[in-house]
C-alpha positions in Angstrom: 48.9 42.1 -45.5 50.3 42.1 -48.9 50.0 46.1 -49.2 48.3 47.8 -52.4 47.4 44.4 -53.8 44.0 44.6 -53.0 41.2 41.9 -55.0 40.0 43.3 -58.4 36.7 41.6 -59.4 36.9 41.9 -63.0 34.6 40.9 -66.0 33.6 36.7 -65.7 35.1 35.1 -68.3 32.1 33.7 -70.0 30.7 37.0 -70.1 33.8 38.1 -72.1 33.9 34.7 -74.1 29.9 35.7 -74.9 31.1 39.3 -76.7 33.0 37.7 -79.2 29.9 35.9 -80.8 28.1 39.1 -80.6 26.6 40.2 -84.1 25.6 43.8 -85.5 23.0 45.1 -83.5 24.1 44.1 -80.0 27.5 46.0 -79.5 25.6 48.7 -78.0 24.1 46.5 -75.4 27.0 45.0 -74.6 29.0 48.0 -74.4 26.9 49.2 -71.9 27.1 46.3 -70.0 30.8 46.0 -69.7 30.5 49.7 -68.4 28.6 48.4 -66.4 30.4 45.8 -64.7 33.5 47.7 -64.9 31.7 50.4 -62.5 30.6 47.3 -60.4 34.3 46.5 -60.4 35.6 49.9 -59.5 33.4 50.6 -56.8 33.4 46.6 -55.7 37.4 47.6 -55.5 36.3 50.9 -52.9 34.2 49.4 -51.0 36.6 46.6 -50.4 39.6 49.1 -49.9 37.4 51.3 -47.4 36.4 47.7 -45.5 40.3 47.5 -45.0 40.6 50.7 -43.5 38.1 50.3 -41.4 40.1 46.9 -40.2 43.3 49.2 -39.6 41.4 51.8 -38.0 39.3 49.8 -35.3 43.1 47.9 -34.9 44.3 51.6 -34.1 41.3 51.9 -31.6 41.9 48.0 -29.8 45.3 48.6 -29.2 45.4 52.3 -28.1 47.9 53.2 -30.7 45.0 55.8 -32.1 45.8 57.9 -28.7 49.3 57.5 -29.3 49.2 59.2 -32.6 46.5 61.5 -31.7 48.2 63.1 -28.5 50.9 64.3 -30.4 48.8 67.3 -31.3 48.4 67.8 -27.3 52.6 67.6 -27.5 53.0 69.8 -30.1 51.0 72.2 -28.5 52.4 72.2 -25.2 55.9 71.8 -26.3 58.7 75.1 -26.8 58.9 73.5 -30.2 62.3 71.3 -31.9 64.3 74.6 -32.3 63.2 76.1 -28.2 62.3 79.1 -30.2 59.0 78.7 -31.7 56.6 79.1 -28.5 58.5 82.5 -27.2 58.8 83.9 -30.2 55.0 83.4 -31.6 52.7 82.5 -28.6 49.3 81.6 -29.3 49.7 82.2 -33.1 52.3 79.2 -32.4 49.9 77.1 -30.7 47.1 77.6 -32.9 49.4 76.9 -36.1 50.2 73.3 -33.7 46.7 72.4 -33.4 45.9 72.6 -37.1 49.1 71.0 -38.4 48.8 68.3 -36.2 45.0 67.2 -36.8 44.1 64.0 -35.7 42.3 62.6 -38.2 45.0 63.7 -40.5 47.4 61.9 -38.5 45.2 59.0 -38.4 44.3 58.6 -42.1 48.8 58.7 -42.5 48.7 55.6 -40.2 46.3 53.9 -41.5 47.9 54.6 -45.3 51.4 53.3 -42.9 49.7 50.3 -42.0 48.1 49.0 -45.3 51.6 49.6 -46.8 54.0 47.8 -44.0 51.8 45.3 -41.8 50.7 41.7 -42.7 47.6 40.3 -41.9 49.2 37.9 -39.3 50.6 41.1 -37.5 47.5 43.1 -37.2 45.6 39.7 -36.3 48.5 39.3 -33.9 47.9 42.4 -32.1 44.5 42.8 -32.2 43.7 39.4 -30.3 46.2 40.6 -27.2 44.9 43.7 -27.1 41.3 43.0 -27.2 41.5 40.5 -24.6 40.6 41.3 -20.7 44.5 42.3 -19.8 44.9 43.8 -23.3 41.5 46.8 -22.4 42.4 47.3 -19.0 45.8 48.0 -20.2 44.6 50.0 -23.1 42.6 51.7 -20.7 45.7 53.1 -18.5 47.7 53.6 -21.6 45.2 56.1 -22.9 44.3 58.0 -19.6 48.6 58.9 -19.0 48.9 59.9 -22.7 46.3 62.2 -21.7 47.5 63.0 -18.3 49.5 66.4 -17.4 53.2 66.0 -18.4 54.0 67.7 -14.6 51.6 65.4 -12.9 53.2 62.0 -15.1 56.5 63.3 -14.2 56.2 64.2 -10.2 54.0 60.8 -9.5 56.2 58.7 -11.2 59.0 59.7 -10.0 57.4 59.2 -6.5 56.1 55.9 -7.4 59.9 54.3 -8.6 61.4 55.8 -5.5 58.6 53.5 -3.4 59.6 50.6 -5.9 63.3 51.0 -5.6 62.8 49.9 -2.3 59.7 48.1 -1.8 59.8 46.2 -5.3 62.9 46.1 -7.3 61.6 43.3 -9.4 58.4 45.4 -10.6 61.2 48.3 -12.1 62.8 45.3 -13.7 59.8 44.3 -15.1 59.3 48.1 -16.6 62.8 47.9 -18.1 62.4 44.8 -19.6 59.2 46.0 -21.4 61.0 48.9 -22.5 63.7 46.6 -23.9 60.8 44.3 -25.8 59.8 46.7 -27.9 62.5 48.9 -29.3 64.6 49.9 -26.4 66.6 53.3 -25.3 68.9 53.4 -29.1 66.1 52.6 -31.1 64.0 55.5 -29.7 67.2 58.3 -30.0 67.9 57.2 -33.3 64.2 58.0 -34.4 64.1 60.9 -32.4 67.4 62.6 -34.0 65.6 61.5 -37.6 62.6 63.8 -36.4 64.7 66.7 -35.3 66.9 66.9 -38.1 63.8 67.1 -41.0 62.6 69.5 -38.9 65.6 71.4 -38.7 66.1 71.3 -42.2 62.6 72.1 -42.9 63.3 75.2 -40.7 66.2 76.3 -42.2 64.6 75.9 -45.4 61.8 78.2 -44.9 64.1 80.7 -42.9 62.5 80.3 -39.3 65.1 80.1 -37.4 68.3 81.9 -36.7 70.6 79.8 -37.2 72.4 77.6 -40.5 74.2 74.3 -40.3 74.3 71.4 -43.1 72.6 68.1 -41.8 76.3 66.8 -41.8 76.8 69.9 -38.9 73.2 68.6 -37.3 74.2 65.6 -37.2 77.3 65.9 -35.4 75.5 68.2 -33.0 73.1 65.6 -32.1 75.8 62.8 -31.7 77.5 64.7 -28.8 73.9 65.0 -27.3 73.2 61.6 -27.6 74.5 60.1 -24.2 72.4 62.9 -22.0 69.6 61.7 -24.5 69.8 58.0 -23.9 70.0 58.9 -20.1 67.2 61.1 -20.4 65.0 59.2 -22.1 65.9 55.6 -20.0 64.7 57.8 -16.7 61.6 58.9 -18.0 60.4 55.8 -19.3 60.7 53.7 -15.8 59.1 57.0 -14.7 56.1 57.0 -17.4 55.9 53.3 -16.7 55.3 53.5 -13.2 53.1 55.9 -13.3 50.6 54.4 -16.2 50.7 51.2 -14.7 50.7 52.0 -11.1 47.6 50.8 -10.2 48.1 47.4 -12.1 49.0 43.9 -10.1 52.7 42.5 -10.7 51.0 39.3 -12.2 49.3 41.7 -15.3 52.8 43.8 -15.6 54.4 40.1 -15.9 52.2 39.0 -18.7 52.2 41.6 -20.7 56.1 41.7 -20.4 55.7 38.3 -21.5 53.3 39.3 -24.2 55.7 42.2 -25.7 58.6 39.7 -25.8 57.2 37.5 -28.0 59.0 38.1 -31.5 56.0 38.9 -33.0 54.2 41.6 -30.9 58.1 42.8 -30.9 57.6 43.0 -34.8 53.9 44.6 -34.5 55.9 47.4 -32.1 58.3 47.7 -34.5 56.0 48.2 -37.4 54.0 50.9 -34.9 56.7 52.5 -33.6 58.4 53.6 -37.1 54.7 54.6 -38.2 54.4 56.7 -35.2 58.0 58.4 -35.7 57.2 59.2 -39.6 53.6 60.6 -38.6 55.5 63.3 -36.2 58.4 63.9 -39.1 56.1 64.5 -41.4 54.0 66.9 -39.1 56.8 68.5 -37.8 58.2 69.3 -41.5 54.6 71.3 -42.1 55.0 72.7 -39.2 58.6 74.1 -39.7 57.7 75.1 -43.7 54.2 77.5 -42.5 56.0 79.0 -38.9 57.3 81.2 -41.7 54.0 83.1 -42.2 53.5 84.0 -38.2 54.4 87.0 -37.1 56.7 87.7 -33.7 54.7 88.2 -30.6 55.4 91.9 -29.8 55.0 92.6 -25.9 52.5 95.4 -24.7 
């Protein structure tokens, strides 16, 4: 979709051809009808861009990826924070300050506004028709319930679960990896997860939240040398989050849809997704960094 070019419907040309042989008299009618037509025209133009909208949004819906953005509220929430300060230092006034900077239909409306600007047609068409196919719901349907799912209970099952396959069936873990690898892989995910952590950083610094000062050139060489244990990290936990959101699926679904996700262009939807996904939570994390500055430090009783 060719983004911000949406269909004006502007004045027919005979009607325009008819105001040049208009004669004293009649300029006030026709005046008022090309007011007219222009407000035809203007809200013709809304109504056409909030049909679109509603394309992108039911798209979000089919393919799960509205859960995707929407539980990073539930992460934010949950989490220490990007510095490991915020939570201990703040407590509820932290968690509270989460919720509202993360709101889902916020986060929502910045996807959608993503989408119009970065996804063709053919791509959301592309998408859409997996995901609202038999294989595509049930899948959608386990995708949502672990992004919902306890963070302890995805983590101990999981790990459980690729033990079993480790032994039982290798080829199933193979399969996991190879999704992994279709749509973005291990590097792609550190690289936008260091992008997140340093705005918010910055944004911290900035705003005088947390207690310490480096240059992004500084950050950035931190996060280098932390970049192995990342890779590693993140690797393990996505066999493990694989395993258990798809534990209760047949090897012959897990082999489509590895088949679906590499095919170049579900691999270019995912890419299109994926970089919406990572800017949403940059952007909310920034906010967030910017307004920890007006909490106060939990005092203990």
């Amino acid at each position: 979709m060719q983004t911000g070019n949406h269909r004006r419907i502007g004045i027919p040309r005979g009607l325009r051809a008819v105001g040049s042989l208009i004669g004293p008299g009649r300029g006030a009618w026709f005046g008022a009808l090309t007011v007219a037509l222009v407000l035809v025209a203007t809200l013709s133009g809304a109504a056409a861009r909030a049909a679109e909208r509603e394309v992108y949004r039911a798209f979000l819906e089919t393919t799960g990826f509205d859960v995707a953005i929407t539980s990073l509220q539930q992460d934010a929430m949950s989490g220490p924070g990007m510095s490991g300060q915020e939570a201990n230092e703040f407590g509820s006034q932290y968690v509270a300050l989460a919720e509202k900077v993360f709101d889902p239909d916020l986060m929502l409306n910045r996807a959608i506004d993503m989408m119009a600007a970065v996804m063709p047609d053919a791509l959301v068409q592309h998408g859409a028709d997996f995901y609202a196919s038999d294989l595509g719901q049930r899948l959608v349907a386990v995708e949502n319930a672990s992004h919902m799912a306890p963070s302890e209970e995805r983590r101990t099952e999981g790990e459980a679960i690729v033990r079993d396959l480790a032994r039982s069936n290798p080829d199933r873990l193979a399969d996991y990896q190879a999704m992994m690898d279709s749509i973005g892989g291990v590097d792609a995910s550190v690289r936008s997860i260091v992008e997140v952590q340093i705005r918010y950083l910055l944004a911290a610094m900035a705003a005088g939240t947390v207690d310490f000062e480096f240059s992004e050139a500084e950050l950035r060489a931190i996060m280098a040398e932390q970049e192995p244990a990342m890779k590693t990290e993140i690797a393990r936990n996505s066999i493990i989050g694989a395993a258990y959101t798809y534990r209760d699926m047949s090897d012959e679904d897990m082999r489509a849809y590895r088949e679906a996700l590499e095919d170049p262009m579900m691999q270019q939807v995912y890419e299109a997704l994926n970089a919406i996904q990572y800017q949403v939570m940059a952007e909310r994390y920034e906010v967030l960094a910017g307004q920890i500055a007006g909490l106060a430090p939990q005092t203990e009783l």
